[in-house]
N, C-alpha and C positions, 0 to 999 in steps of 0.2 A: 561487142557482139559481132560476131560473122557473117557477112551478108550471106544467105542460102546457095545463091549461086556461085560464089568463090569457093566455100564449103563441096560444091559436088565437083567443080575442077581440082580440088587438093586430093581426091579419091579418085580422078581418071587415070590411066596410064597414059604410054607415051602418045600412042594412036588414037587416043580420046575412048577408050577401051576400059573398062570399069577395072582398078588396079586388084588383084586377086593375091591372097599369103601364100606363099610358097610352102609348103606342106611335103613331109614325105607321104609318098601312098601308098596306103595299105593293103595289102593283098591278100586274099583268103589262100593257105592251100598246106599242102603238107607232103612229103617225100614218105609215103608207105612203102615198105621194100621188104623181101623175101630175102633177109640175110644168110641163110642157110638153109637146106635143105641136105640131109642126108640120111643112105637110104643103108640096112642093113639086112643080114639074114639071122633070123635068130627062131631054133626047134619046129622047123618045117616054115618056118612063116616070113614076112616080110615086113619091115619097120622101118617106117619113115617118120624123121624128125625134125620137125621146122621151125627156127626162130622168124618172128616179122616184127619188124621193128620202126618208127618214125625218127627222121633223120631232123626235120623241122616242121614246126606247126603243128593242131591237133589234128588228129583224122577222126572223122563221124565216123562211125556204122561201117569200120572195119571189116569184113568176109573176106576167108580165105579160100578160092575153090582145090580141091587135092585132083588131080587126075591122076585115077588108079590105071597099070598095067593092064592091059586085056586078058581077061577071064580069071580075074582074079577073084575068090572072096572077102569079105573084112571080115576078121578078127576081134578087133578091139578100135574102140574111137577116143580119141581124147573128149576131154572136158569141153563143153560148147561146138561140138562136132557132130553132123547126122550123114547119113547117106544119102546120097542123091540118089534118084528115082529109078526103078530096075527095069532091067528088058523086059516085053510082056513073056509071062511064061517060066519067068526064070529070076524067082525072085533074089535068089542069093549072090547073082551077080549086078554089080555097079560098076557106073563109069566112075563116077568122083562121088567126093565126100565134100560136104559145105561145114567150115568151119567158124562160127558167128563170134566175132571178138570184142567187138562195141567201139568204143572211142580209148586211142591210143592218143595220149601225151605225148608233147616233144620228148625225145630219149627214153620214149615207153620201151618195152617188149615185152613179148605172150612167146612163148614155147608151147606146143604139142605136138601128138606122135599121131601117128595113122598105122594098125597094124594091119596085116592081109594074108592070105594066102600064098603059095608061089604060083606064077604062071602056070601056064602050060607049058611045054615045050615048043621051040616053034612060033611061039606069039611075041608081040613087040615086050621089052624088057624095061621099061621107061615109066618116071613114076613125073609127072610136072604138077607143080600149083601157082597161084597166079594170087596175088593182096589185090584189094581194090577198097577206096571207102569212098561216100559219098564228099570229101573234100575233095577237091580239084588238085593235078597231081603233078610237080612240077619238072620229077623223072620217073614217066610211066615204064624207062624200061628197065629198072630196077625191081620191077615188078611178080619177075617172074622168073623161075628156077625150074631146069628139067634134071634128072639124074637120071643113071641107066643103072639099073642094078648090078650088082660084082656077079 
């Protein structure tokens, strides 16, 4: 039998410090990125089309926000896509569009489009979206994609 107190010095470290397993550690988080975005013109209108994809780890509660061109209208939304909130007064125009994806697997990817209006003439020509999920994100600036229309 082991006396007790030899027993708790065969478990100190060197500094009399309680000896602890070396472990790797584990890190929650996931690289969500905006691998594409591109923007076309097609029968008066405009079409933007974006892959996002996770490079590592799961991502929670995925959103994608679209930042539409100034004074544009939408056309058509993808699948799990709404509009965001309109001017007062002027309900057919929007800033962006919120696209809700859920949780992406490591080497997941979602594809969808955003279609719209053309500008105006004159107004900025730039279409950006931006991933985000509630996982911690270990390259936020993979994040985010701007295109300028042709």
């Amino acid at each position: 039998m082991i006396p007790h107190k030899l027993l708790l010095l065969a478990c100190m470290g060197a500094a009399g410090q309680p000896a602890l397993a070396q472990s790797p550690q584990l890190v929650w988080q996931a690289d969500v990125q905006i691998k594409t975005l591109t923007v076309s013109e097609t029968s008066g209108g405009l079409t933007a089309k974006l892959v996002v994809l996770t490079e590592l780890g799961e991502a929670m509660a995925v959103k994608v926000e679209v930042m539409l061109p100034v004074g544009v209208g939408i056309v058509l939304l993808g699948s799990g896509c709404v509009a965001g909130p309109s001017a007062p007064g002027v309900p057919s125009l929007r800033a962006r569009v919120i696209c809700t994806i859920g949780t992406l697997r490591p080497h997941d990817l979602r594809e969808f489009s955003v279609t719209t209006t053309v500008p105006p003439a004159g107004t900025s020509r730039r279409f950006g979206a931006i991933a985000t999920s509630d996982t911690p994100d270990p390259k936020p600036g993979n994040n985010f994609a701007e295109r300028v229309i042709p």
